[in-house]
N, C-alpha and C positions, 0 to 999 in steps of 0.2 A: 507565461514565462517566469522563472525564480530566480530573483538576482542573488550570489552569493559574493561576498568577500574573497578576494585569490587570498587559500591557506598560505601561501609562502610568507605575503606580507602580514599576516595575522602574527605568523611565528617571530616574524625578525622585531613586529612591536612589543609582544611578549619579552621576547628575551633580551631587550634593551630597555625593557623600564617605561614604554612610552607607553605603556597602557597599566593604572594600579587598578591594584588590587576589586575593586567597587565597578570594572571598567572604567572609569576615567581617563580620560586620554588627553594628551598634552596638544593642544590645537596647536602650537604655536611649531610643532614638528612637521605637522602638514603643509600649513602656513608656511614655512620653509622649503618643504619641494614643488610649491606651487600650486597648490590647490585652492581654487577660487571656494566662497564662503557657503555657495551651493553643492560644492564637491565635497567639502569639508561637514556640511548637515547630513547628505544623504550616505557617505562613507561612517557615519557615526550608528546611524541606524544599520547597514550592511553591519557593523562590528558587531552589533550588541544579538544580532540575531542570525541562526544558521542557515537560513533561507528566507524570502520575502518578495513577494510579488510589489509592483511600481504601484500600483492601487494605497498597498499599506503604505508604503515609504511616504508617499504623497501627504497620508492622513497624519503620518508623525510628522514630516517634516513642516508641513502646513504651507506648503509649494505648490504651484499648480503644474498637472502632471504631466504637459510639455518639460516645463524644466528640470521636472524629474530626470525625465526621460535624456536630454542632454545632460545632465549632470550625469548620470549612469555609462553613457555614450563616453564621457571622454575619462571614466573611469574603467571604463575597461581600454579603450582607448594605452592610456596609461598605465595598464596590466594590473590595477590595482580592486579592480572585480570581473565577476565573470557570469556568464547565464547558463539556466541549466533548464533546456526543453522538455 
């Protein structure tokens, strides 16, 4: 399965600044609508890439792939990624 980032919130970081130029992205915006520190690693990895299986995430985030997998869960949960079969 391919986890992707939901385009919409891709666009709305874009066009407010919260992501420069380099990808860098303002944690401290996530941090604000509540994303725990595991939502906030594996949503950074979703960003930088347009598809990714939980295996990869796993290997960047250096997570074990249970809490991958919950971190993914309550981000889609949160509309803020989606899977693609």
């Amino acid at each position: 399965m391919l986890y992707v980032l939901n385009t919409t919130i891709r666009k709305v970081l874009n066009s407010e600044n919260h992501i420069g130029p380099s990808m860098a992205v303002n944690t401290g915006v996530l941090k604000e609508i509540g994303l725990t520190k595991a939502e906030i690693d594996v949503y950074l990895v979703l960003l930088k890439s347009s598809q990714i299986i939980a295996h990869e995430i796993t290997k960047q985030v250096q997570m074990q792939r249970p809490n991958v997998y919950d971190a993914l869960e309550r981000l889609m949960e949160k509309g803020l990624a989606n899977y693609v079969i």
